[in-house]
VOBA-1610 file (N, C-alpha, C; in pm, whole numbers, padded with zeros to 5 digits, always signed):
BEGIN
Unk-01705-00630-01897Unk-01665-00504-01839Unk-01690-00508-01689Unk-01584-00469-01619Unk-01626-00474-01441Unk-01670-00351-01398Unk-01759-00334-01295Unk-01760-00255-01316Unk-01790-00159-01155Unk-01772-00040-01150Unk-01677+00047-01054Unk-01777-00057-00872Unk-01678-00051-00834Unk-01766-00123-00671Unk-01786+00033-00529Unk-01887+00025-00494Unk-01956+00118-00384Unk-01899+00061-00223Unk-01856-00009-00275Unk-01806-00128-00120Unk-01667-00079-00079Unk-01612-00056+00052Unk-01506-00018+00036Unk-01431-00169+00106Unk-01464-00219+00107Unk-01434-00370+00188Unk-01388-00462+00018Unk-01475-00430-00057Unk-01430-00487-00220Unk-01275-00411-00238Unk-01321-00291-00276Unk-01185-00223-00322Unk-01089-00271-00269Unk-01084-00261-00126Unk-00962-00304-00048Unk-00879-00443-00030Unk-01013-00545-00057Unk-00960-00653-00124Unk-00884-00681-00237Unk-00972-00600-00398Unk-00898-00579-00488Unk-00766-00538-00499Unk-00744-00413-00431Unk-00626-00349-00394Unk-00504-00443-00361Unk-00562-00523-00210Unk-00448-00601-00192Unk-00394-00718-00270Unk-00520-00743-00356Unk-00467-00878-00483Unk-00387-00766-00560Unk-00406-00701-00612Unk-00324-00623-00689Unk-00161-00623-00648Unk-00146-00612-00520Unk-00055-00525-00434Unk+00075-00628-00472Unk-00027-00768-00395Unk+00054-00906-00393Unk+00121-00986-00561Unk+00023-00906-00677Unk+00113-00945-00784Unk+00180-00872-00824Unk+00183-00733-00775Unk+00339-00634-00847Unk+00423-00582-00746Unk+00390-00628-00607Unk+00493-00590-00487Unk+00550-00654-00467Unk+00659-00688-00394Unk+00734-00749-00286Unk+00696-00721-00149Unk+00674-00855-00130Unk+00606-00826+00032Unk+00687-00706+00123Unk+00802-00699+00117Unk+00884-00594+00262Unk+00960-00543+00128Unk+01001-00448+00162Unk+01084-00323+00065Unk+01251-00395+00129Unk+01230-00415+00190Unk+01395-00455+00264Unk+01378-00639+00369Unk+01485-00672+00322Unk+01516-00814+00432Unk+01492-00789+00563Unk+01582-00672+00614Unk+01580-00613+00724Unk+01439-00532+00800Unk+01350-00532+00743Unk+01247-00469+00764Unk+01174-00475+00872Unk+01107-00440+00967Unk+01033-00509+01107Unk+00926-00606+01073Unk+00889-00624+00927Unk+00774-00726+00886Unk+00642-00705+00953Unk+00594-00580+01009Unk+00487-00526+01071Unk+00390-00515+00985Unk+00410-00498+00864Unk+00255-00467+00769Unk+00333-00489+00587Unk+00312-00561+00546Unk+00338-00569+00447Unk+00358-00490+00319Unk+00404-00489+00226Unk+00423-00354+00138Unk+00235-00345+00024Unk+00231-00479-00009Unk+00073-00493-00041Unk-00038-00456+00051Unk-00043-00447+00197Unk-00138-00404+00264Unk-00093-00235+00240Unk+00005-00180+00262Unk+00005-00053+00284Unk-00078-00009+00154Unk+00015-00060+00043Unk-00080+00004-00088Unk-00220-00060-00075Unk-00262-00128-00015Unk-00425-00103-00052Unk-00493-00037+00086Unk-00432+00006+00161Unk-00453+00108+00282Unk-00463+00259+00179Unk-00336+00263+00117Unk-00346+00410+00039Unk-00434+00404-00086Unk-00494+00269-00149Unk-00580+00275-00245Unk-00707+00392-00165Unk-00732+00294-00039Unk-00857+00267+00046Unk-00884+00466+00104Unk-00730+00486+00115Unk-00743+00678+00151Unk-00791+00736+00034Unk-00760+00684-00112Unk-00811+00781-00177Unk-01015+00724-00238Unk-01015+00609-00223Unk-01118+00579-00242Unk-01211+00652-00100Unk-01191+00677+00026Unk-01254+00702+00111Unk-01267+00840+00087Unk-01159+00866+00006Unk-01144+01059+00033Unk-01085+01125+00214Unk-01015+01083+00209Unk-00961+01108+00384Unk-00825+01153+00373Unk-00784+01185+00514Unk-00609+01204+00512Unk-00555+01071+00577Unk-00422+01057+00601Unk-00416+00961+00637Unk-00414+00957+00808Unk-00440+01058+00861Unk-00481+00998+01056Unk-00645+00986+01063Unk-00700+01027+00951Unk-00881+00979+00911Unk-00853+00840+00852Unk-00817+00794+00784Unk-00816+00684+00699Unk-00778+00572+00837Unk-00640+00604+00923Unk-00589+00533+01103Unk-00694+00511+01171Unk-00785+00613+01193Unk-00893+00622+01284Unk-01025+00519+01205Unk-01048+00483+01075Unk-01131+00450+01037Unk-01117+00292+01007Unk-00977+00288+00987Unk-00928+00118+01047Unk-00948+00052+01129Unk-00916+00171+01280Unk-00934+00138+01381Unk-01032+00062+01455Unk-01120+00164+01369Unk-01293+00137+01417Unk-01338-00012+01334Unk-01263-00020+01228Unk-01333-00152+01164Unk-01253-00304+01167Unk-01309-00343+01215Unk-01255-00471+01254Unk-01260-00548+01125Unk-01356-00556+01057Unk-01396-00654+00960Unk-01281-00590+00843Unk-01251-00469+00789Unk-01157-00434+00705Unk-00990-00477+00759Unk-00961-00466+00834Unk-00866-00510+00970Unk-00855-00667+00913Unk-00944-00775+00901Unk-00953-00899+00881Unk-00910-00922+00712Unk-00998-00828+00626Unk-00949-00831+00509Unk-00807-00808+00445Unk-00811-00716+00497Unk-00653-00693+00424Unk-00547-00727+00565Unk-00558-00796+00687Unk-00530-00939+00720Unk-00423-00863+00776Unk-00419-00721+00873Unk-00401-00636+00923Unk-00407-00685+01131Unk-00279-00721+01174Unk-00268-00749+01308Unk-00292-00601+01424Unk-00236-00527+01390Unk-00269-00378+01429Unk-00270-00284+01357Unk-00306-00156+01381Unk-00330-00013+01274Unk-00234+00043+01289Unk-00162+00054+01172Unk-00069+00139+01142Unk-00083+00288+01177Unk+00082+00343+01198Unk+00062+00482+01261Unk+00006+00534+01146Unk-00043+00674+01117Unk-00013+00771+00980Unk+00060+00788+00941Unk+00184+00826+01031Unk+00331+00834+00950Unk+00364+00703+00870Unk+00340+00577+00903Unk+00392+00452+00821Unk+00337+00456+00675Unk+00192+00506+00680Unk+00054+00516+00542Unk+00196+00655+00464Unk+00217+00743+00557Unk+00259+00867+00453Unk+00421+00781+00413Unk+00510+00765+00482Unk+00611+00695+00424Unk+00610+00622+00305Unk+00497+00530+00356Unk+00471+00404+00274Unk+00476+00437+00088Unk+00349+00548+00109Unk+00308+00682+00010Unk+00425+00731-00063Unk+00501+00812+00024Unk+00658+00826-00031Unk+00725+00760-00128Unk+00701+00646-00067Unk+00861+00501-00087Unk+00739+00475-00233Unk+00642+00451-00257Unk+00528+00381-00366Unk+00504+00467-00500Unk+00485+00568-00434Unk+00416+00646-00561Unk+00557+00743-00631Unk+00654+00759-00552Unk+00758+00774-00574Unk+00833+00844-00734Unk+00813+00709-00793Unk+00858+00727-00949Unk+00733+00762-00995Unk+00590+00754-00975Unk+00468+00721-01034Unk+00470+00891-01064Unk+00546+00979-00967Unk+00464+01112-01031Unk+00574+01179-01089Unk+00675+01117-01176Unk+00778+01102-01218Unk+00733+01069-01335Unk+00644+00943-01381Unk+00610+00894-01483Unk+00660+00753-01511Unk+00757+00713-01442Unk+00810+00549-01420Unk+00779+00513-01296Unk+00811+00387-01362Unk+00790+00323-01165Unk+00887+00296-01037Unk+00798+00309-00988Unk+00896+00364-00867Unk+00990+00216-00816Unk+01107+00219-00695Unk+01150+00125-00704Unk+01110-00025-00659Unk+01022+00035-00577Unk+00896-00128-00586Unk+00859-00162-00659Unk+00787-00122-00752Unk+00777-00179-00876Unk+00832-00220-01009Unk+00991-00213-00987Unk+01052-00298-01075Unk+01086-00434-01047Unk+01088-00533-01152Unk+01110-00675-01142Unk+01191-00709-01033Unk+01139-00798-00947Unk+01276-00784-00862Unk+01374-00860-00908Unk+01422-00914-01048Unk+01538-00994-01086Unk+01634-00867-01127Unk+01562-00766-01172Unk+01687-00608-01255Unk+01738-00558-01125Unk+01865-00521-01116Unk+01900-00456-01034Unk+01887-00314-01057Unk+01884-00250-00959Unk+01883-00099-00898Unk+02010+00018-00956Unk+02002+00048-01082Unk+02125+00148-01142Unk+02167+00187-01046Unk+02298+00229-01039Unk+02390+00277-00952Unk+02431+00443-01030Unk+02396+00511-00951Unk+02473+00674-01028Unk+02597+00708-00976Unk+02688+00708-01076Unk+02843+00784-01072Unk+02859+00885-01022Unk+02936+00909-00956Unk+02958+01067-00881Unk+02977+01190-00958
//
């Protein structure tokens, strides 16, 4: 049994192993490749494990260099990117399916008829 971690430097690690086996690194080809789709979700693990919003959660990145190294983070994302990110992720999740990141990426994307 594992069991719950007090560390937020663990979680956030965990998070991003997680991220990297059911994400796709960029949501799009076209993407600016600025922060990966696995770092964001363990940025938004890391907001709700901290209990923060997300320009507290910006500011608390900021300050930490060593979390910055972990989840392997070149600069701090705005808040708006964490709330987008949020958007685009959890998406289907409060729906009850998964959202479109998290389907296989071999199934394609249903198309709805007019």
């Amino acid at each position: 049994m594992r069991t719950l971690s007090k560390s937020a430097l663990r979680v956030a690690g965990e998070a991003l192993a997680v991220g990297r086996t059911a994400l796709p690194a960029y949501g799009s080809h076209y993407s600016r490749h600025d922060y990966t789709q696995p770092q964001l979700f363990a940025l938004l693990v890391l907001k709700q494990f901290l209990r923060t919003d997300y320009r507290g959660l910006v500011a608390a990145v900021a300050e930490w260099q060593e979390l910055r190294q972990v989840l392997g983070l070149r600069k701090v994302p705005h808040y708006s990117t964490l709330a987008y990110a949020a958007h685009r992720l959890l998406a289907g999740a409060e729906k009850g399916g998964p959202s479109g990141a998290l389907r296989p990426r071999s199934s394609p994307v249903p198309m709805q008829r007019a």
